[in-house]
MOPAC internal coordinates of N, CA, C and O (Angstrom, degrees):
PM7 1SCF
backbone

  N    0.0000 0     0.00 0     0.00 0    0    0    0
  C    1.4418 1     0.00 0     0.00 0    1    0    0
  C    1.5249 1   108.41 1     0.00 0    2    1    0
  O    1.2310 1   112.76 1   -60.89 1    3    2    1
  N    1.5533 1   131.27 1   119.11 1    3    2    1
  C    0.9767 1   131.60 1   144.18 1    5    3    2
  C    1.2072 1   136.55 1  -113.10 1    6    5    3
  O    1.2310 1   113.67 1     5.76 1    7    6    5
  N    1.3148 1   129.58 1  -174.24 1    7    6    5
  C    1.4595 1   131.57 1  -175.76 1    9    7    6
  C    1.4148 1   127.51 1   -77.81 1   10    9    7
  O    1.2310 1   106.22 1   -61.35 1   11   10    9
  N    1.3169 1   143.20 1   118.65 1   11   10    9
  C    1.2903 1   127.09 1  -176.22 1   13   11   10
  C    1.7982 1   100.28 1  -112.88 1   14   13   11
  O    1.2310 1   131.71 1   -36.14 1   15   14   13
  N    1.2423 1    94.99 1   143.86 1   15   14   13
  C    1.4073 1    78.82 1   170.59 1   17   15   14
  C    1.8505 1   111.13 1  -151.89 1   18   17   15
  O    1.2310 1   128.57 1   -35.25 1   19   18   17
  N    1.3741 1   101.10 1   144.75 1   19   18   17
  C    1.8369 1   116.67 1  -143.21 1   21   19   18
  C    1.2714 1   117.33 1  -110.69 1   22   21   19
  O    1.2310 1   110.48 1   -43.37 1   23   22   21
  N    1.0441 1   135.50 1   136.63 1   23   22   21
  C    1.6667 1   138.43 1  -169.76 1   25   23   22
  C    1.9757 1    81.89 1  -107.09 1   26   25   23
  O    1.2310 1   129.60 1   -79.99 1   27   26   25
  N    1.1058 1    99.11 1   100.01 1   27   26   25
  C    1.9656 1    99.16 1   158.71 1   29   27   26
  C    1.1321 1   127.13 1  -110.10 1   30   29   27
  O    1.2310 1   116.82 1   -35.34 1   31   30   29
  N    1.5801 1   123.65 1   144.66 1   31   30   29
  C    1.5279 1   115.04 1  -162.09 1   33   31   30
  C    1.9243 1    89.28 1  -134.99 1   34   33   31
  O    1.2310 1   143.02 1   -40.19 1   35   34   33
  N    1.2633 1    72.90 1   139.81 1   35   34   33
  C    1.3897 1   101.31 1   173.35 1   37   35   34
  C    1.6842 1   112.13 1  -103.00 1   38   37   35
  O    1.2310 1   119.28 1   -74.21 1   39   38   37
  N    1.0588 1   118.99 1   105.79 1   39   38   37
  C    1.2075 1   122.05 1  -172.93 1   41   39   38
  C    1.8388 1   120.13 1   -83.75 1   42   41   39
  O    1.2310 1   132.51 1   155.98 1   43   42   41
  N    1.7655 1    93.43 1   -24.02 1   43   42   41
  C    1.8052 1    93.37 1   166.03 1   45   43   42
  C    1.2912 1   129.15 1   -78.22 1   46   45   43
  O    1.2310 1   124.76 1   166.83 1   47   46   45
  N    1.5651 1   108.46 1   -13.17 1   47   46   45
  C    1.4475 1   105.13 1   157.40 1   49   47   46
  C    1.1602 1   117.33 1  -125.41 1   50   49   47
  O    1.2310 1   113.00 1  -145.58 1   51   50   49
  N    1.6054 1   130.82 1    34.42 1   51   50   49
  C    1.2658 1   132.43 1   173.09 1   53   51   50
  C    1.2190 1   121.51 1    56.25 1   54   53   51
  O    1.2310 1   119.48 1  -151.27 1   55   54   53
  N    1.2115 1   118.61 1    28.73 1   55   54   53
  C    1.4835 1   127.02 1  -175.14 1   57   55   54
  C    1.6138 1   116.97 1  -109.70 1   58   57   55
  O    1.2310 1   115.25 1   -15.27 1   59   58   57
  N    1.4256 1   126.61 1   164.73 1   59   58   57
  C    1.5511 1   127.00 1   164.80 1   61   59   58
  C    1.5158 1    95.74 1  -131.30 1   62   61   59
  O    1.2310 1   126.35 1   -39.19 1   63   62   61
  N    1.7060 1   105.41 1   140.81 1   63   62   61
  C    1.3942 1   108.97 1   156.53 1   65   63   62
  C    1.7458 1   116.35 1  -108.75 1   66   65   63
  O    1.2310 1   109.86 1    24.42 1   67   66   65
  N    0.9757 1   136.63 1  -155.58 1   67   66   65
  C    1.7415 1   157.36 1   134.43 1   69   67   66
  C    1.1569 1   123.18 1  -118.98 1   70   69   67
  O    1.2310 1   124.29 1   -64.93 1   71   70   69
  N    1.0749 1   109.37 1   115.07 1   71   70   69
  C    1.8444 1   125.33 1  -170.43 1   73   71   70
  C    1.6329 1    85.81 1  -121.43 1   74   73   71
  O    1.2310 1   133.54 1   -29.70 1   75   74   73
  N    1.4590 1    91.43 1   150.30 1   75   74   73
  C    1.8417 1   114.42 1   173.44 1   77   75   74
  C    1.7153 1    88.58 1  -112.24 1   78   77   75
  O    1.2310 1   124.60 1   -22.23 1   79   78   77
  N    1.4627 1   108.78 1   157.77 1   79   78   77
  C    1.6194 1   117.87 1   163.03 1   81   79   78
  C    1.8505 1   116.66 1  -157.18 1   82   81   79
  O    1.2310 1   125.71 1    20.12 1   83   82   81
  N    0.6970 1   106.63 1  -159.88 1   83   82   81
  C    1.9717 1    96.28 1  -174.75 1   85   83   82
  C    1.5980 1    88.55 1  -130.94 1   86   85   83
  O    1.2310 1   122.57 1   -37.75 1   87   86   85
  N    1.3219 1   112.69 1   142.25 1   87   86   85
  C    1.4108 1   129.47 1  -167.08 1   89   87   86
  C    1.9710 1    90.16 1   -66.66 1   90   89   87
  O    1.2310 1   114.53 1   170.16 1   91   90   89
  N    1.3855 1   127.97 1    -9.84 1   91   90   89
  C    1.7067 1   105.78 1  -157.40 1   93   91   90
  C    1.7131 1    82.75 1  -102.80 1   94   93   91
  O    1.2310 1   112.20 1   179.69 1   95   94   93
  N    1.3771 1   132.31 1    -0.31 1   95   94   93
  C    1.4105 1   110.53 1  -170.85 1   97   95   94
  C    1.3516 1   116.89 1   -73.91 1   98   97   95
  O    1.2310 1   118.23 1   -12.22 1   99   98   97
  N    1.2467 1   120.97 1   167.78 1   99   98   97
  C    1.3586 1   116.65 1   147.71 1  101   99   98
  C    1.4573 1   127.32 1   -68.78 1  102  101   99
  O    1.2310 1   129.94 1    -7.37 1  103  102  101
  N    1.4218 1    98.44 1   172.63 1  103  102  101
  C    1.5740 1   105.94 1  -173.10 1  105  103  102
  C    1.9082 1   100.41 1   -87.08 1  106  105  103
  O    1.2310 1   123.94 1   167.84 1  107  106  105
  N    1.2775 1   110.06 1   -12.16 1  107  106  105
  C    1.8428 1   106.88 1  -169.67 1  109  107  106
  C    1.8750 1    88.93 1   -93.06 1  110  109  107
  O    1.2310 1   120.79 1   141.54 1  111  110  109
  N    1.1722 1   116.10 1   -38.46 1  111  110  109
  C    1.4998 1   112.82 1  -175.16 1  113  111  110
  C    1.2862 1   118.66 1   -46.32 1  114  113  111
  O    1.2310 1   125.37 1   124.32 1  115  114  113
  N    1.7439 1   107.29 1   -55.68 1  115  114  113
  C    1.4777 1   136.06 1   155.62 1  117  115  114
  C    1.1817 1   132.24 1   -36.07 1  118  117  115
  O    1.2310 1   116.17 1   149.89 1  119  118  117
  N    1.1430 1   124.88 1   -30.11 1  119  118  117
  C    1.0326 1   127.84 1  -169.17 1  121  119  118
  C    1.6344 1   108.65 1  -117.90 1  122  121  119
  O    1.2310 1   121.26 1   145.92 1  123  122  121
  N    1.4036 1   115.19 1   -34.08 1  123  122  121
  C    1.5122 1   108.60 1   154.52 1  125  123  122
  C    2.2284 1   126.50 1   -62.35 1  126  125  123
  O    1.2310 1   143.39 1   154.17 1  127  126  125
  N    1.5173 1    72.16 1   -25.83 1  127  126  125
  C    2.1093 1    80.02 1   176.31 1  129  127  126
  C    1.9876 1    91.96 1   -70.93 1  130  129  127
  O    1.2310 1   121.57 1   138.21 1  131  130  129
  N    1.3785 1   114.61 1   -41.79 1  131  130  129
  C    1.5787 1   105.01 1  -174.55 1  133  131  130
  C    1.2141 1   114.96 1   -65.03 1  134  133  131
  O    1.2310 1   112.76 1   144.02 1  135  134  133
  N    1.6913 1   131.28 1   -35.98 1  135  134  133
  C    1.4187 1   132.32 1   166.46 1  137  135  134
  C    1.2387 1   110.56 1   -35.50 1  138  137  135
  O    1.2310 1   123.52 1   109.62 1  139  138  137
  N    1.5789 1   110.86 1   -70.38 1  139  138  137
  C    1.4514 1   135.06 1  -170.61 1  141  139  138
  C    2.1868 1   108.25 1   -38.84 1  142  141  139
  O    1.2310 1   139.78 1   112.33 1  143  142  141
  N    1.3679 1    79.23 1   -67.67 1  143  142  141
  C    1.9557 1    91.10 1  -173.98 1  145  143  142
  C    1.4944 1    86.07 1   -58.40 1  146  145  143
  O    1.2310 1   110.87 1   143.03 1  147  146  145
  N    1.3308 1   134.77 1   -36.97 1  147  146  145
  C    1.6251 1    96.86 1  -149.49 1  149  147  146
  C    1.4817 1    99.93 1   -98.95 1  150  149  147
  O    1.2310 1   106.86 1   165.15 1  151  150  149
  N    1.5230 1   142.06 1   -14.85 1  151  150  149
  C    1.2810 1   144.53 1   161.56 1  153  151  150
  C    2.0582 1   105.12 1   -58.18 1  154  153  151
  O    1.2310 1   124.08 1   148.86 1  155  154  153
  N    1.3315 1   109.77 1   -31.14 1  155  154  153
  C    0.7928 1   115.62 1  -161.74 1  157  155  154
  C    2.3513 1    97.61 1   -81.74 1  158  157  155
  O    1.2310 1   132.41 1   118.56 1  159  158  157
  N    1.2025 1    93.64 1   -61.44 1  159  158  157
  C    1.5113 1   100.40 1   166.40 1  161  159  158
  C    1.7560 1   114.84 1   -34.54 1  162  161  159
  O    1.2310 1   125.76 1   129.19 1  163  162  161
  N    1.5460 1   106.53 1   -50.81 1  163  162  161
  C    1.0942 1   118.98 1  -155.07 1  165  163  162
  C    1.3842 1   116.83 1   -88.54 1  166  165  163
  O    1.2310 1   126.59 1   163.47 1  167  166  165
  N    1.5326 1   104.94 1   -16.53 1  167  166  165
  C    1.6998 1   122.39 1   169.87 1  169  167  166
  C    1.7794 1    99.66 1    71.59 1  170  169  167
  O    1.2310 1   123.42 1  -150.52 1  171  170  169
  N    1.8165 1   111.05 1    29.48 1  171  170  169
  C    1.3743 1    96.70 1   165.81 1  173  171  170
  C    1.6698 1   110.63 1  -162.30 1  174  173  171
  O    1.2310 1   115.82 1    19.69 1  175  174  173
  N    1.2414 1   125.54 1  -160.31 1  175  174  173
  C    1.6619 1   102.79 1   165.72 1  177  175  174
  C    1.4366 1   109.35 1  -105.92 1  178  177  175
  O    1.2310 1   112.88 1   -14.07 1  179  178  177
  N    1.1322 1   131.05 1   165.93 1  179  178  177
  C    1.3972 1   130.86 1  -140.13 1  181  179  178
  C    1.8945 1    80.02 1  -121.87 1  182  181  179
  O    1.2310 1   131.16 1   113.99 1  183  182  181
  N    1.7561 1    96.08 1   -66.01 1  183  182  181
  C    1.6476 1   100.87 1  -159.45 1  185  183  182
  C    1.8746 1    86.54 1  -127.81 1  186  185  183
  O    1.2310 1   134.60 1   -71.84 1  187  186  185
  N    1.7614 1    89.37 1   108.16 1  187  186  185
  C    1.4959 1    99.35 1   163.79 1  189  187  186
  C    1.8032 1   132.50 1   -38.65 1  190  189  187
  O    1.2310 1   129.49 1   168.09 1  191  190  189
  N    1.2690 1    99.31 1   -11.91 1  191  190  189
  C    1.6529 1   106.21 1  -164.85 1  193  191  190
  C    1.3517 1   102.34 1  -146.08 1  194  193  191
  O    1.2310 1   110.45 1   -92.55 1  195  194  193
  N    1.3698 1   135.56 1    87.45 1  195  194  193
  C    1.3125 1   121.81 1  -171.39 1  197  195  194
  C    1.7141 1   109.72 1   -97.00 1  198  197  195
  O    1.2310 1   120.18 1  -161.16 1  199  198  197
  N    1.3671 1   117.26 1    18.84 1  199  198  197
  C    1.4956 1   112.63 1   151.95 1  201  199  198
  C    1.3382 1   118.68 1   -72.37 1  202  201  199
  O    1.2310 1   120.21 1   162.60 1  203  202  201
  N    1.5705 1   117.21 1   -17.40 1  203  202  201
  C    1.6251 1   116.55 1  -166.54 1  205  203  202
  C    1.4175 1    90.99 1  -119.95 1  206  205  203
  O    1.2310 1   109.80 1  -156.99 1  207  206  205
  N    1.2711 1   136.73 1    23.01 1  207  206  205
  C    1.4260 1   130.28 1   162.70 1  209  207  206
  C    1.7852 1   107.74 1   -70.19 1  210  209  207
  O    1.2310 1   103.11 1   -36.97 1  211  210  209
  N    0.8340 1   148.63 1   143.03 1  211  210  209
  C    1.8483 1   161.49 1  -160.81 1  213  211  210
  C    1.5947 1    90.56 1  -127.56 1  214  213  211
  O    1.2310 1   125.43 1   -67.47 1  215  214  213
  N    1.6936 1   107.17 1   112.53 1  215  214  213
  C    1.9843 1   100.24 1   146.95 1  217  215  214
  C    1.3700 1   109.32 1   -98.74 1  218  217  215
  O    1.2310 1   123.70 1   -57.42 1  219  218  217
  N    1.5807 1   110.52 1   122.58 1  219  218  217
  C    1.3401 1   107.19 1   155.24 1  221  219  218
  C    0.9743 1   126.20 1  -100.60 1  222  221  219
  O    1.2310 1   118.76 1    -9.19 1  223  222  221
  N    1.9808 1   119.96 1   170.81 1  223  222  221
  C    1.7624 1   111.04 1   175.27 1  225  223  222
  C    1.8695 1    96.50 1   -99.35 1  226  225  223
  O    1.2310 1   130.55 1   -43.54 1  227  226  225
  N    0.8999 1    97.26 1   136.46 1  227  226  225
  C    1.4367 1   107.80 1   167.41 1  229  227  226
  C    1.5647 1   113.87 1   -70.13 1  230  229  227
  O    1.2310 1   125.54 1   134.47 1  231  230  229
  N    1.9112 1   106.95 1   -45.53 1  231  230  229
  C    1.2772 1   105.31 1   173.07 1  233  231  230
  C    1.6901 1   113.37 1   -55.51 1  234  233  231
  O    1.2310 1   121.05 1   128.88 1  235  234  233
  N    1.4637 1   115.60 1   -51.12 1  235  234  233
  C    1.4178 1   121.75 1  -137.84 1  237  235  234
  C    2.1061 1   104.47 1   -92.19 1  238  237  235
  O    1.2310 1   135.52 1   175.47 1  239  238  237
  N    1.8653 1    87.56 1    -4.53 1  239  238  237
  C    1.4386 1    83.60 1  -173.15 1  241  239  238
  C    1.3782 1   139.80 1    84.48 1  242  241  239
  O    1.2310 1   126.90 1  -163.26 1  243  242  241
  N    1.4677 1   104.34 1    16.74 1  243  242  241
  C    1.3810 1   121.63 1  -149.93 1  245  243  242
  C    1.3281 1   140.06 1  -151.56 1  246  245  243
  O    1.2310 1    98.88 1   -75.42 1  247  246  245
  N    1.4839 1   155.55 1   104.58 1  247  246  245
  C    1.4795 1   133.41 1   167.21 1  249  247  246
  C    1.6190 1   121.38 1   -51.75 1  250  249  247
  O    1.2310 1   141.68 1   -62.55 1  251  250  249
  N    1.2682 1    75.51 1   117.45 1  251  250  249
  C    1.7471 1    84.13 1   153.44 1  253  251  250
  C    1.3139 1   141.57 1  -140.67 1  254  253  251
  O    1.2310 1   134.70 1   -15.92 1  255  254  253
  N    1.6671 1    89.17 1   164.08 1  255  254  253
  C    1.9257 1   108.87 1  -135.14 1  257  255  254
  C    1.8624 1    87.50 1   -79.60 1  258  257  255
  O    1.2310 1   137.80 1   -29.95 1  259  258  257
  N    1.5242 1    83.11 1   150.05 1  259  258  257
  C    1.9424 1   103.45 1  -171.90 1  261  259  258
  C    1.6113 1    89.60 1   -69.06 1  262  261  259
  O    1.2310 1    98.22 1  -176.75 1  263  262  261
  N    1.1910 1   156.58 1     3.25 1  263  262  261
  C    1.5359 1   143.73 1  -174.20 1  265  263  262
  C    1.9497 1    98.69 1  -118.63 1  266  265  263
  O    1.2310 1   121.18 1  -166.69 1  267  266  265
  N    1.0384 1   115.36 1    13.31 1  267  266  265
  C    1.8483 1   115.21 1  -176.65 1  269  267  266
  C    1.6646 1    80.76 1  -106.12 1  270  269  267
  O    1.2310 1   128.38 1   -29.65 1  271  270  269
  N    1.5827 1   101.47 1   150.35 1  271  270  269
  C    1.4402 1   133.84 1  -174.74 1  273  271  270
  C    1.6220 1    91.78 1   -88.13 1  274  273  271
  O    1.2310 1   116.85 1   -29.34 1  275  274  273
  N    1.3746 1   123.59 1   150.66 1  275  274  273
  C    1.5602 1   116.79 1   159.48 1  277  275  274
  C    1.0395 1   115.30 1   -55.21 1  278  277  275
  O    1.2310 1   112.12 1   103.57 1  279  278  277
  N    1.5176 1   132.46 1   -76.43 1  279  278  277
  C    1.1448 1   157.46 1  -154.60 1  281  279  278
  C    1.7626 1    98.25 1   -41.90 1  282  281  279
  O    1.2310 1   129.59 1   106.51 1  283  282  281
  N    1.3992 1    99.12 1   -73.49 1  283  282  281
  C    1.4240 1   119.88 1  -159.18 1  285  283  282
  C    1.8217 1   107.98 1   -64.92 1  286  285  283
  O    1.2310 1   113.09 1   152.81 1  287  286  285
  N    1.6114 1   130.66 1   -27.19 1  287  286  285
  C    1.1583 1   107.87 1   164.01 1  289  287  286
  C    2.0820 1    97.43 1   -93.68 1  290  289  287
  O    1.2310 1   123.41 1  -129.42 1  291  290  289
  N    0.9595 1   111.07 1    50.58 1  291  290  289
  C    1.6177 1    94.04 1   172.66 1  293  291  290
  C    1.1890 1   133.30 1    96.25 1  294  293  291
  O    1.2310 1   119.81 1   152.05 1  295  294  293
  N    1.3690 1   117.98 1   -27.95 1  295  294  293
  C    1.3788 1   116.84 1  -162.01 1  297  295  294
  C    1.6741 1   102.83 1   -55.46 1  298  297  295
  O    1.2310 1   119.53 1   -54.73 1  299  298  297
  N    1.4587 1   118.51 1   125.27 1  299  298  297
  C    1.6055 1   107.04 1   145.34 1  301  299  298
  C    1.3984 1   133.75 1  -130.01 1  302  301  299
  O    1.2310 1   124.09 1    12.76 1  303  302  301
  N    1.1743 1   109.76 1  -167.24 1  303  302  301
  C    1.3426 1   116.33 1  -158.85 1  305  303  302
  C    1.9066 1    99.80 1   -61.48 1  306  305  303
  O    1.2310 1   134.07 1   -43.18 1  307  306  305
  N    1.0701 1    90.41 1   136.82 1  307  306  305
  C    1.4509 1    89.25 1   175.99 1  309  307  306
  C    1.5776 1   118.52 1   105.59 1  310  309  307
  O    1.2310 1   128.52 1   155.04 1  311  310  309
  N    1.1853 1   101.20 1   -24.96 1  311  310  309
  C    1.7557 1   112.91 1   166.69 1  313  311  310
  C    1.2392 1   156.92 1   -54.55 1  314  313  311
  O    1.2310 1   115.78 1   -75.50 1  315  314  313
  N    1.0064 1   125.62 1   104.50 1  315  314  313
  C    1.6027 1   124.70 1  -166.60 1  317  315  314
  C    1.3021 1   106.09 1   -53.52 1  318  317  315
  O    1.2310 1   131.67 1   -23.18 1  319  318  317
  N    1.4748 1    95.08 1   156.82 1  319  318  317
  C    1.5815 1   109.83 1  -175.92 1  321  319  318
  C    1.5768 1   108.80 1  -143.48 1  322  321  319
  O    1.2310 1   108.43 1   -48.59 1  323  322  321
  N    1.0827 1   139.23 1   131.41 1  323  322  321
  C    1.2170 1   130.12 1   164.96 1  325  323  322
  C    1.4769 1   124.12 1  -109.10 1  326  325  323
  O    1.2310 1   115.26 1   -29.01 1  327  326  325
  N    1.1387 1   126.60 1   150.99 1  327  326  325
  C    1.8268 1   127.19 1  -170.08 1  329  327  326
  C    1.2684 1    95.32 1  -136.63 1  330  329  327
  O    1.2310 1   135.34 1   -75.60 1  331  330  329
  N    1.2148 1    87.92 1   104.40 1  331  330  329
  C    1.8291 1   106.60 1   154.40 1  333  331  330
  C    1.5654 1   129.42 1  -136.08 1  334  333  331
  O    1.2310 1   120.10 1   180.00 1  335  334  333

């Protein structure tokens, strides 16, 4: 298990954060912990419905599905992420 850690942009409020994560998570775990911190940062809810929120990689060109491991399709440290 190591550390990955992610530049994510939120494009509905024009914002970027940095999130850290462990290379064995999933991508749905991840991306519900990013809802959480960033409503939480932001003192509001970002995305009314976070079953229909989409992470993409900016690097990899791609959505990816909440049941893929980080590590194992690629993600690394240093990687863009987008939430929509």
């Amino acid at each position: 298990m190591s550390k990955i850690f992610l530049e994510t942009r939120v494009p509905s409020i024009a914002k970027t954060y940095e999130f850290s994560a462990d290379s064995v998570m999933s991508v749905g775990s991840v991306k519900r912990a990013m809802i959480e911190q960033i409503a939480a940062v932001e003192n509001r809810v970002i995305f009314t419905d976070p079953d229909k929120v989409l992470m993409c990689s900016i690097d990899m060109n791609g959505l990816l599905q909440d049941n893929e491991i980080l590590g194992s399709i690629g993600v690394k440290s240093g990687g863009q992420i987008m939430l929509i």
